[in-house]
Residue frames relative to the residue before (quaternion, step in Angstrom):
aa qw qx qy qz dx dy dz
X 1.0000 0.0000 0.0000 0.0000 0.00 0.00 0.00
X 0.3186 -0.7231 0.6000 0.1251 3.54 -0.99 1.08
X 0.2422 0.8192 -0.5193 0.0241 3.09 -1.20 1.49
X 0.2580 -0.8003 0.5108 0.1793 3.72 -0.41 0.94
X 0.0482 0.7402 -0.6601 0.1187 3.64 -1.16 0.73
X 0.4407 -0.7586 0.4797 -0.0142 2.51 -0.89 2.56
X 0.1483 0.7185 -0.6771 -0.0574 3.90 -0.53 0.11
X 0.6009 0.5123 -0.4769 0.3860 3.79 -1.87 -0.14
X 0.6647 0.5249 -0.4545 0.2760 3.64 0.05 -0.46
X 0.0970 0.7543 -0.6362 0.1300 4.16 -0.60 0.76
X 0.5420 -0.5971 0.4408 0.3943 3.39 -1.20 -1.30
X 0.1904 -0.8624 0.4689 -0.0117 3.19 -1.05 0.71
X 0.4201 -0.6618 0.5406 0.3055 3.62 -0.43 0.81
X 0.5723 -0.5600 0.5160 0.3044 3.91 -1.44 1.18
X 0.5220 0.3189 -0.5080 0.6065 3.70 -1.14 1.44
X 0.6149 0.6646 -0.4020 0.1363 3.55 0.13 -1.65
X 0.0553 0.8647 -0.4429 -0.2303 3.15 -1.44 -0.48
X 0.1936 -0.9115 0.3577 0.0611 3.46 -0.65 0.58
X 0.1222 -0.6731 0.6366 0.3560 4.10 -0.54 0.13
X 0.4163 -0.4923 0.7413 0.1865 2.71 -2.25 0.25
X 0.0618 0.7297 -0.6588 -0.1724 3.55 -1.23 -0.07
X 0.1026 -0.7847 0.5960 0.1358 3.42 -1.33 0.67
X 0.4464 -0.6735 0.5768 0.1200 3.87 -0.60 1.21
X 0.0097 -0.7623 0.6464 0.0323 4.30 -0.46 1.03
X 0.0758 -0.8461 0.5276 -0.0097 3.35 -1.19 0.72
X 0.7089 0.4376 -0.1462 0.5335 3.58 0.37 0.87
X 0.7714 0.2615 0.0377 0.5790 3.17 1.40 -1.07
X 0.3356 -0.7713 0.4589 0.2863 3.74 -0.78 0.48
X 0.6096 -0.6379 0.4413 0.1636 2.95 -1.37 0.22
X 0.4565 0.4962 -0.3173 0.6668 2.89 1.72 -1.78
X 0.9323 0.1780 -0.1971 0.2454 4.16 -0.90 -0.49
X 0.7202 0.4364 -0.2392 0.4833 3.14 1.28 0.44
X 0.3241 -0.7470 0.5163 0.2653 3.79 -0.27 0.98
X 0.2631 -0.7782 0.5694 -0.0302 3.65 -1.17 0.94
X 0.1311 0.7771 -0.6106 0.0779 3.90 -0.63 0.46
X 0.4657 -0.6521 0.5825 0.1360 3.15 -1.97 0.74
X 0.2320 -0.7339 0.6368 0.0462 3.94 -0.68 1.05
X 0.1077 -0.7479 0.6481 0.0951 3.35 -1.27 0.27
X 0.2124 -0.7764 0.5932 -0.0131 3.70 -1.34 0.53
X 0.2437 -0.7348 0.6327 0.0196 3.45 -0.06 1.39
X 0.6359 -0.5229 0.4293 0.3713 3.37 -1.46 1.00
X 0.8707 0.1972 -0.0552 0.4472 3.74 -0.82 0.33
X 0.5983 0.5005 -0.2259 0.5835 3.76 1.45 0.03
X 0.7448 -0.5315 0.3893 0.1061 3.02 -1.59 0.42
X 0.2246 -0.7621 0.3971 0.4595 3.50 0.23 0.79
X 0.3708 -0.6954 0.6115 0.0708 3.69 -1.76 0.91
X 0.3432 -0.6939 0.5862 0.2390 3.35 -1.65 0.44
X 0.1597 -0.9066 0.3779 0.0991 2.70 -1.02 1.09
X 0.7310 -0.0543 0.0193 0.6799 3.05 2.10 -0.91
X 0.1928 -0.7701 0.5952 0.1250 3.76 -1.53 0.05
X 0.3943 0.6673 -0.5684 -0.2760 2.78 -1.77 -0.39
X 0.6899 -0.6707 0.2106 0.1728 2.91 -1.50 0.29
X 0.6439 -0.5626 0.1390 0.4995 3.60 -0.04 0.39
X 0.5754 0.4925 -0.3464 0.5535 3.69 1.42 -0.16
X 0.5781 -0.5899 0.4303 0.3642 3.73 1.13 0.05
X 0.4514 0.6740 -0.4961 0.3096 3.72 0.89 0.96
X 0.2799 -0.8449 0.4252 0.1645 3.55 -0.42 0.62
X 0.0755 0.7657 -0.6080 -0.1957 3.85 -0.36 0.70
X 0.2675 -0.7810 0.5214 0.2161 3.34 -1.14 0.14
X 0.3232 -0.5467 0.6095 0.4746 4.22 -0.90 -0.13
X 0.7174 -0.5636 0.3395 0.2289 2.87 -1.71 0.08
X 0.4347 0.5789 -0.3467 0.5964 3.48 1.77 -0.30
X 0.7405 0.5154 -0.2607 0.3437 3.95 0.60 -0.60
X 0.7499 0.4774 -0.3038 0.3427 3.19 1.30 -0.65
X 0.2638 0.8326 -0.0737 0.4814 2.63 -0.53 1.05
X 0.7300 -0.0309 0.4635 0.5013 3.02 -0.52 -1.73
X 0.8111 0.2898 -0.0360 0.5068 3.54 0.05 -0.37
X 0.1736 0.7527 -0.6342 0.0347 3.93 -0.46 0.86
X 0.2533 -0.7537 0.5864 0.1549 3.67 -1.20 0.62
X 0.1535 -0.8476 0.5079 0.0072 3.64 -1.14 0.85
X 0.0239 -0.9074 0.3786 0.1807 3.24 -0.74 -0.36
X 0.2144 -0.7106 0.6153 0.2655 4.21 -0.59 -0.16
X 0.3261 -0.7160 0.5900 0.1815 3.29 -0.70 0.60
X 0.6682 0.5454 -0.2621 0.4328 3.22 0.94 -1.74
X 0.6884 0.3929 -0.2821 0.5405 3.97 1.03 -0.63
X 0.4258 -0.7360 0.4509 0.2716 3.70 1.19 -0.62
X 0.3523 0.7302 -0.3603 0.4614 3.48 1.98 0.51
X 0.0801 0.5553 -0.8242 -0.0771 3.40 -1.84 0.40
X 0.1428 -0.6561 0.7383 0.0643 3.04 -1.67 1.04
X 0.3302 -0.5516 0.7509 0.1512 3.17 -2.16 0.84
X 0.0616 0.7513 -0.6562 -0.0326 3.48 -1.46 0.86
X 0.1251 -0.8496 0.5123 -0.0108 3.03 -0.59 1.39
X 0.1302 -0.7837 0.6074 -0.0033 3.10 -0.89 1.02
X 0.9016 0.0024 -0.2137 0.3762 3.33 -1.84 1.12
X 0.2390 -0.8269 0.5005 0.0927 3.31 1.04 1.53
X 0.0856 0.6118 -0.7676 -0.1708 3.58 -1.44 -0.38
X 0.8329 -0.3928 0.2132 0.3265 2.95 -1.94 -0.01
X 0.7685 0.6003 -0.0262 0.2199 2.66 1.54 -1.34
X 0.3952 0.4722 -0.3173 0.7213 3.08 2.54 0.06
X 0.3814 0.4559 -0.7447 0.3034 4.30 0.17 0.91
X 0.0230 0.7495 -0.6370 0.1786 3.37 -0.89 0.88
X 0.1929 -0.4554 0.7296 0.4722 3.84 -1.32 -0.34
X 0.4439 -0.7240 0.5272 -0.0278 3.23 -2.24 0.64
X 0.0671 0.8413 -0.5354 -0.0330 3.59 1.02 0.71
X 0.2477 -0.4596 0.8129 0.2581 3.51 -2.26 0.41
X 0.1759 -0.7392 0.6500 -0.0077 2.87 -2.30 0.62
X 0.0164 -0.8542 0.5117 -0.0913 3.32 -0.90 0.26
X 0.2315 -0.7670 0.5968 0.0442 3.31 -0.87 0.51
X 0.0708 0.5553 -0.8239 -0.0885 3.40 -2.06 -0.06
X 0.8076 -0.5186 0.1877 0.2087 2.87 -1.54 0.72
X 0.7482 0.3025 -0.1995 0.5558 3.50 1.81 -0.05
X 0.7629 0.4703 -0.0997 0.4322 3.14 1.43 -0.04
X 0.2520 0.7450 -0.5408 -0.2983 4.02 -0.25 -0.81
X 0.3987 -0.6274 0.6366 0.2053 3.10 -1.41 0.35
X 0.2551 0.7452 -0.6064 -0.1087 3.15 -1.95 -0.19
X 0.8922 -0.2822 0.1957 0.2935 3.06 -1.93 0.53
X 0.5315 -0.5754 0.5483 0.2929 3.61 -1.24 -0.09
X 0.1016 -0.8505 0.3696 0.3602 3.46 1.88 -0.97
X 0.5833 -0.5852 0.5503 0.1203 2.96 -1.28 1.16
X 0.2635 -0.7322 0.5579 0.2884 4.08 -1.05 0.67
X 0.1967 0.7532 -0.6276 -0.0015 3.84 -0.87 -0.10
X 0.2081 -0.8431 0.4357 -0.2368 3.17 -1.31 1.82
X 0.0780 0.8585 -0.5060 0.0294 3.22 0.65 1.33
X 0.0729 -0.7696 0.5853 -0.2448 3.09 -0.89 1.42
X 0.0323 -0.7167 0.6000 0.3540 3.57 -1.29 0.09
């Protein structure tokens, strides 16, 4: 069973900055590309970042930038680091993932930049 579990997400004062981490279970990392979505109150949930299972990053255009995505394989982690938050990136935060018949994702993580 494939399971992804967002953690890191709180509040933060605008400038700020913060990582996400997302825990995968079920599925590798080493062969499977992973990415982080976001969901603005009342909006659609959005992409924000990726990579790929060889360790390429793609990014959206709100991300670059600001915003870099990593991973451990050996732990089975992808992290989101976000830099100079603004208000406008408060959002819930989902991880994602695929296999070839399926995608999966996160519970999402909250994160609230506010003063």
């Amino acid at each position: 069973q494939v399971q992804l579990v967002e953690t890191g997400g709180r509040w933060v004062q605008p400038g700020g900055s913060l990582t996400l981490s997302c825990v995968v279970s079920g599925i590798s990392l080493n062969d499977h590309a992973a990415a982080w979505y976001r969901q603005l109150p009342g909006q659609q949930r959005d992409y924000v970042i990726s990579i790929t299972s060889q360790g390429f990053a793609h990014y959206s255009d709100f991300a670059k930038g600001r915003f870099t995505i990593s991973k451990d394989n050996a732990q089975n982690t992808v992290y989101l680091q976000m830099n100079r938050l603004k208000p406008d990136d408060t959002a819930v935060y989902y991880c994602w993932t695929m296999n070839a018949s399926q995608e999966y994702w996160g519970q999402g993580t909250q994160v609230t930049v506010s003063s």
